[in-house]
C-alpha positions as CSV (number, residue, x, y, z in Angstrom):
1,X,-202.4,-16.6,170.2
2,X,-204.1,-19.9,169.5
3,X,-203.0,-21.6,166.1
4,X,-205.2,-22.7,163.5
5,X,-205.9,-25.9,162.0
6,X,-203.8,-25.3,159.0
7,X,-200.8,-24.3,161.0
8,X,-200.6,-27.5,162.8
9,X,-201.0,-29.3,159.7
10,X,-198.4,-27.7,158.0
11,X,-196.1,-27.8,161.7
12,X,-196.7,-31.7,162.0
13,X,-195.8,-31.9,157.7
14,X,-192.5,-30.0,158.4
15,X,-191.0,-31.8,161.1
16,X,-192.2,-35.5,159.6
17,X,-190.0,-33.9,156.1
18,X,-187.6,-32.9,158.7
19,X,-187.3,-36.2,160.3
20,X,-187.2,-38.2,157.5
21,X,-184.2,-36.2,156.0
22,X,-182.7,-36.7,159.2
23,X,-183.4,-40.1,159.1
24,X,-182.3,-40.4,155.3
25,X,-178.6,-38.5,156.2
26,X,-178.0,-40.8,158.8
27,X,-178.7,-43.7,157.0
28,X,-176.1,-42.7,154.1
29,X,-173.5,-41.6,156.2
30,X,-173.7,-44.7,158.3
31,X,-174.2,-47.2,155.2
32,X,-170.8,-45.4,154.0
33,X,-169.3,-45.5,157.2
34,X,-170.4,-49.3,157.1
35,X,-172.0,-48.7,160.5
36,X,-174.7,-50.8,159.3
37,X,-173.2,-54.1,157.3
38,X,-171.7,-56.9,158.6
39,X,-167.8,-55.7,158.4
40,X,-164.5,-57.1,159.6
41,X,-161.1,-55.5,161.0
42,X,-158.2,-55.4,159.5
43,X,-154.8,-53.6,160.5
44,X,-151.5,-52.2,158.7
45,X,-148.8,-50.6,160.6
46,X,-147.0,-47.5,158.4
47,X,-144.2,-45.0,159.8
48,X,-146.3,-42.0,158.4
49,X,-149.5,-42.0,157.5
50,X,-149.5,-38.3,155.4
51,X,-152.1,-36.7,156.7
52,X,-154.8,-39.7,156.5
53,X,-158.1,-39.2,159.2
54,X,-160.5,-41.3,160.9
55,X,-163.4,-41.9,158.2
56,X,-161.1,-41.5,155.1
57,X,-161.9,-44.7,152.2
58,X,-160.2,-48.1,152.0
59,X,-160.2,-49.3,148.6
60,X,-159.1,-52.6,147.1
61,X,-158.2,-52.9,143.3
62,X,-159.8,-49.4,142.9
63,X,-163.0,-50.6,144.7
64,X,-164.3,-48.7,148.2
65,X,-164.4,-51.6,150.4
66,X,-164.2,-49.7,154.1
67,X,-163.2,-47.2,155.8
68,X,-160.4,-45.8,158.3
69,X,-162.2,-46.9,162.2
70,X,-158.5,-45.8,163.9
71,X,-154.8,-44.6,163.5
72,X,-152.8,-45.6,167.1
73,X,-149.6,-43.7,167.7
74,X,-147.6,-46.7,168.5
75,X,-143.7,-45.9,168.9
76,X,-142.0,-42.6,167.1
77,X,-141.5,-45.1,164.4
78,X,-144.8,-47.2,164.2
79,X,-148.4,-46.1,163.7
80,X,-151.2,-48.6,163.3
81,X,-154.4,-48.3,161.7
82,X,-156.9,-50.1,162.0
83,X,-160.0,-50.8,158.8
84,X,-163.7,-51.7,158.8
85,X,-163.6,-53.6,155.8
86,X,-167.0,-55.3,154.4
87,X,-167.3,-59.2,154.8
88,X,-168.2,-59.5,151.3
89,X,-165.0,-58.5,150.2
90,X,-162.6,-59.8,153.0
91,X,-162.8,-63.2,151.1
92,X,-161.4,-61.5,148.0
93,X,-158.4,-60.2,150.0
94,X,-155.5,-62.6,150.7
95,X,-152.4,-62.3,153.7
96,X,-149.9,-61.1,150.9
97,X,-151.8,-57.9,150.5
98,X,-150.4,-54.8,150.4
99,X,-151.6,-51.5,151.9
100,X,-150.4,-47.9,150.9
101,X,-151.3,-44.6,151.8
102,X,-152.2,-42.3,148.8
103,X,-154.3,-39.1,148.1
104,X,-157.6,-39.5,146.1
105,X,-157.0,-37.6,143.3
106,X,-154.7,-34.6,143.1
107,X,-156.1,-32.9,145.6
108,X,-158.4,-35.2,147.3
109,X,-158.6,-36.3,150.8
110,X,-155.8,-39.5,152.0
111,X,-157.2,-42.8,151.2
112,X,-155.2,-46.5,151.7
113,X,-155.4,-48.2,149.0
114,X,-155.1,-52.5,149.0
115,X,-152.8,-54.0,146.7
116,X,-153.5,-57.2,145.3
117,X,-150.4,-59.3,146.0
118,X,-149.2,-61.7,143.6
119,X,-148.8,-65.7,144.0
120,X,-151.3,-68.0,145.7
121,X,-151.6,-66.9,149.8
122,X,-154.5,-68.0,152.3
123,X,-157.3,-64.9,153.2
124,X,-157.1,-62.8,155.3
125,X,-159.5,-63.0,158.7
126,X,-161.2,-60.6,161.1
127,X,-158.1,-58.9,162.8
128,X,-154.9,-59.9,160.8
129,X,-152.6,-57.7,160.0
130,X,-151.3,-57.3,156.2
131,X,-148.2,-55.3,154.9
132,X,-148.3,-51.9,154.6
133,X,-145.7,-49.8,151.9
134,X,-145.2,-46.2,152.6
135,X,-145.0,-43.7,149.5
136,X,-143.0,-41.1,149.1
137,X,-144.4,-38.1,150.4
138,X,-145.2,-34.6,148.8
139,X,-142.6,-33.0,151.2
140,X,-140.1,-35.1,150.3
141,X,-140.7,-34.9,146.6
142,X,-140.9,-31.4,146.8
143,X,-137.3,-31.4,148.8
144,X,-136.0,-33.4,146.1
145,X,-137.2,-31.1,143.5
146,X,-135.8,-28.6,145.5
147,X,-132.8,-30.2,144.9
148,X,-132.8,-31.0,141.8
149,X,-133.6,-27.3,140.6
150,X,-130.7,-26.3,142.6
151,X,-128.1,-28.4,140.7
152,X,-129.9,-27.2,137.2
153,X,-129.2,-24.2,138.4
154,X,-125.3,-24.7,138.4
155,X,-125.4,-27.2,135.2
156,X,-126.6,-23.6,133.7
157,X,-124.2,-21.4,135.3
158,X,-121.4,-23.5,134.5
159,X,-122.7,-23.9,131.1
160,X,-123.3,-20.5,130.8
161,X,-119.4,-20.2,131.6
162,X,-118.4,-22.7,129.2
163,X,-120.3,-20.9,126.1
164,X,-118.8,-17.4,127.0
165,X,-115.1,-19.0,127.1
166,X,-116.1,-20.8,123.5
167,X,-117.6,-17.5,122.1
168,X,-114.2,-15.7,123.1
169,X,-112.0,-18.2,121.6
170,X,-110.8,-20.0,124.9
171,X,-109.9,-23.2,125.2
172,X,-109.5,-26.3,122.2
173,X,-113.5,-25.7,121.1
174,X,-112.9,-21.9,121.3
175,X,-109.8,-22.4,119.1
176,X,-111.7,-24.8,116.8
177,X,-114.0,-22.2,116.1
178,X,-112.6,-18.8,115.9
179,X,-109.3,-20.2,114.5
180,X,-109.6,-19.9,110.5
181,X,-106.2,-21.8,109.8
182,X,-106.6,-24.9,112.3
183,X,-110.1,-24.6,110.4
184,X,-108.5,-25.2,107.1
185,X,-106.0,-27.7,108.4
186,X,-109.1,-29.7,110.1
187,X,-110.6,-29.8,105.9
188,X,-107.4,-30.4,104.2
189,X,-107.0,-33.6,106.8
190,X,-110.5,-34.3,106.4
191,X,-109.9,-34.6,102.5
192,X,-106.8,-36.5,103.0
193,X,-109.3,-38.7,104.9
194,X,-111.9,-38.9,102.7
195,X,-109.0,-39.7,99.5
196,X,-107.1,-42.5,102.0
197,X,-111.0,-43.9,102.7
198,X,-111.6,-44.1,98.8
199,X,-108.4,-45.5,98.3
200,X,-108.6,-48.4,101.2
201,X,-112.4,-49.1,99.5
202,X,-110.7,-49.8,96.4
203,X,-108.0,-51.6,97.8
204,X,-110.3,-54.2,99.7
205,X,-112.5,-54.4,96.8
206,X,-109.6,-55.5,94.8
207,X,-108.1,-57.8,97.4
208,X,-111.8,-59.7,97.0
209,X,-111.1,-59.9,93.8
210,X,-107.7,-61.6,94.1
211,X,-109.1,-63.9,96.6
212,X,-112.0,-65.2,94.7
213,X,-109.7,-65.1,91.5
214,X,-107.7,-67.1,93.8
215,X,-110.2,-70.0,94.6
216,X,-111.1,-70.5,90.5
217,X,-109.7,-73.9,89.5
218,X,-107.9,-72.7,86.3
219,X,-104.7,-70.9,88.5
220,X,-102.1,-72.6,91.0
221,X,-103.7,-71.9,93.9
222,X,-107.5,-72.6,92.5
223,X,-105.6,-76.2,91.8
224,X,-104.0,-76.7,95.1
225,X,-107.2,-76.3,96.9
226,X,-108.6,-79.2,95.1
227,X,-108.7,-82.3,97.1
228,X,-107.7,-84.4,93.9
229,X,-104.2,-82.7,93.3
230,X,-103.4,-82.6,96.6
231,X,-103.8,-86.2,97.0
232,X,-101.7,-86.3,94.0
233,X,-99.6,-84.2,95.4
234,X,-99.3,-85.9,99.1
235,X,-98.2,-89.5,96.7
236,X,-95.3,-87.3,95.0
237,X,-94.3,-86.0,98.3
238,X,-94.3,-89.6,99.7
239,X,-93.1,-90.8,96.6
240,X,-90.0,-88.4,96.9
241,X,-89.4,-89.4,100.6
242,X,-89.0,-93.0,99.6
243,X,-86.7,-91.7,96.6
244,X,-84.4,-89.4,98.6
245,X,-84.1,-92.9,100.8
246,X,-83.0,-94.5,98.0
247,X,-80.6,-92.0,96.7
248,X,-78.9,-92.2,100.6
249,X,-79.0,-95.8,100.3
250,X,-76.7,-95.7,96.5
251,X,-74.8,-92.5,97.7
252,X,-73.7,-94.8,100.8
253,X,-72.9,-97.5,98.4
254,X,-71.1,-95.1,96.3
255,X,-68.9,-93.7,99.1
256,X,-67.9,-97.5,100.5
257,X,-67.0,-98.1,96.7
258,X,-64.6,-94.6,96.6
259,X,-63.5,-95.6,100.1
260,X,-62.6,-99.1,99.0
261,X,-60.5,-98.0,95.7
262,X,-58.8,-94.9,98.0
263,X,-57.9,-97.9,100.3
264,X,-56.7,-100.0,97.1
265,X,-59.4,-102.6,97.3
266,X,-61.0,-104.1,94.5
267,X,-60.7,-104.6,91.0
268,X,-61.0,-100.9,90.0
269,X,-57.9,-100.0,92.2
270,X,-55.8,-102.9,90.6
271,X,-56.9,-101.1,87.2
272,X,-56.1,-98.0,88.4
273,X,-52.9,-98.6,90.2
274,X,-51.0,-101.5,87.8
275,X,-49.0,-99.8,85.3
276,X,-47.9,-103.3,83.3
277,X,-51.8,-103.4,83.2
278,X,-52.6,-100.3,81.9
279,X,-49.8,-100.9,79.0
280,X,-51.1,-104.3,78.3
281,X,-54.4,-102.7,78.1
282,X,-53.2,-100.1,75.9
283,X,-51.1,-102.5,73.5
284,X,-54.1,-104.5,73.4
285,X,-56.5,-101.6,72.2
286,X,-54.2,-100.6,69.4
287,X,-53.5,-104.0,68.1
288,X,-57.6,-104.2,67.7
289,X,-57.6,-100.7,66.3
290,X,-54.9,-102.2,63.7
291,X,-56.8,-105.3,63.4
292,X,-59.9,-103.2,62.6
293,X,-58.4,-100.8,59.7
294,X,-56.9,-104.1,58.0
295,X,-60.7,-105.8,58.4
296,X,-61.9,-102.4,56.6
297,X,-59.8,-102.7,54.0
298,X,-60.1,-106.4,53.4
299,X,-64.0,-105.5,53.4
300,X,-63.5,-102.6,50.4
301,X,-61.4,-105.1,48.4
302,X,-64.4,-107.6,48.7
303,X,-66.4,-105.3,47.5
304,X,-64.4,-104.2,44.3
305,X,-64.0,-108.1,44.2
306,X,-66.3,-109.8,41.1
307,X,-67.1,-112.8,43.8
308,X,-68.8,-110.5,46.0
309,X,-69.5,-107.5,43.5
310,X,-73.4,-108.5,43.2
311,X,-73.6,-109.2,47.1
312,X,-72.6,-105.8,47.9
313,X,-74.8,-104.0,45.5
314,X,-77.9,-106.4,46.3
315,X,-77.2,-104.8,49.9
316,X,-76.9,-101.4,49.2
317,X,-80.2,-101.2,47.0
318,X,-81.9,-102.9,49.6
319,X,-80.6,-99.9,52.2
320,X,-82.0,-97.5,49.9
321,X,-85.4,-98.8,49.5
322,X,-85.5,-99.0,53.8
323,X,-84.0,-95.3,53.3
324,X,-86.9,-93.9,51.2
């Protein structure tokens, strides 16, 4: 059956659409594969790359920069993977870089990511090879998890334990709580607390009293701590040291004196030790006690005398007049 015109029209439109799709998918998968733009190689050796493919994303500060080219199995240990990174930004990325292995979202495909490392460090070229940090992976977060939920699981067992012994009175708690009297006790001692507390409060507050009662100038100790009186003070002191010299100086003189009359030197133990002395002394006392009557009475008879009559009572009016 020969086909029309319009057929072939309409057979030559579809495969032109057709092709230029074609064309069109190509072009964006290769322009994000960077098949097309002038890229560079990079490489980062990781012990586990978590699932990451040829083709996954390369980013750099949060930026798609490249994409995954190939992961070599190099040891159990080692695997290296190598990046076609675009030239524009391989100028942007320096030799202190990091490179990580995450997931794009929750539950996104693997990407690395570049890390920005901090400091000043040279750029990178075609081929280095930059650090590499390996997260932790979901499995072993989960494992730990795992972990974790086991041991809250036995914090809440023995827990559990611990409130049943409380509720049935076991133990000090237990006894705290279900015992009424140690209850009691616990409230009469935290009264006698509470009255001790009151009483130290107003015991301080009084000593603060005393002691800024005690730095006012108008008691002893306000007195002592002024500079001024204890200057005064520090002379008497001083003064008293050179005193009590003194004082050792005339008690020293005044034993050597003692010592000399004990050993019947000096005028004082000739005194003391002459007998004829002493009588002469004695006689010669009385004689002027004597001689001092007869004066006394010679004196009142001059007085009842007319010669001195006027003299005597010129005297004794002038002793009144100094008396009044």
């Amino acid at each position: 059956m020969e086909k029309t015109n319009s057929q072939k029209i309409q057979l030559g439109i579809f495969v032109i659409i057709g092709t230029l799709v074609f064309l069109a998918a190509i072009y964006f998968i290769g322009n994000k594969q960077n098949m097309f733009g002038n890229t560079s190689h990079l490489k980062a050796v990781f012990v586990n790359v978590n699932g990451l493919q040829l083709g996954n994303n390369v980013r750099y500060a949060g930026i798609d920069i490249g994409t995954v080219r190939e992961i070599e199995m190099i040891n159990d240990t080692t695997i290296s993977v190598h990046m076609i990174i675009d030239n524009k930004i391989m100028e942007h990325i320096k030799k202190n870089a990091i490179a990580t292995i995450s997931s794009d979202g929750l539950v996104g495909n693997m990407i690395i990511n570049i890390i920005p490392g901090k400091g000043e460090a040279q750029k990178v070229k075609n081929g280095d090879t930059i650090q590499s940090y390996s997260r932790i992976g979901t499995d072993a977060m989960l494992e730990t998890l795992n972990v974790t939920n086991e041991n809250a699981a036995m914090l809440t067992a023995d827990l559990l334990k611990i409130t049943q012994e409380i509720t049935q009175g076991k133990g000090t708690v237990g006894m705290l709580i279900r015992d009424t009297v140690m209850s009691k006790n616990l409230q009469e001692t935290m009264n006698y607390l509470r009255i001790t507390s009151k009483g130290t409060s107003e015991s301080v507050a009084s000593l603060n009293k005393l002691i800024n009662d005690l730095n006012r100038k108008d008691n002893v100790i306000g007195t002592l701590n002024d500079t001024v009186v204890a200057n005064r003070m520090k002379k008497i002191v001083i003064n008293l040291e050179k005193s009590s010299g003194e004082i050792d100086k005339v008690v020293t003189n005044l034993n050597t004196t003692i010592t000399n009359v004990k050993d019947g030197k000096g005028a004082i133990n000739y005194l003391s030790n002459d007998p004829k002395l002493v009588k002469q002394i004695d006689s010669t006392i009385t004689n002027i006690n004597k001689a001092s009557i007869k004066l006394n009475e010679d004196l009142e008879a001059l007085k009842h005398n007319f010669l001195f009559r006027g003299y005597f009572k010129k005297q004794a009016k002038q002793k009144a007049k100094q008396g009044k």
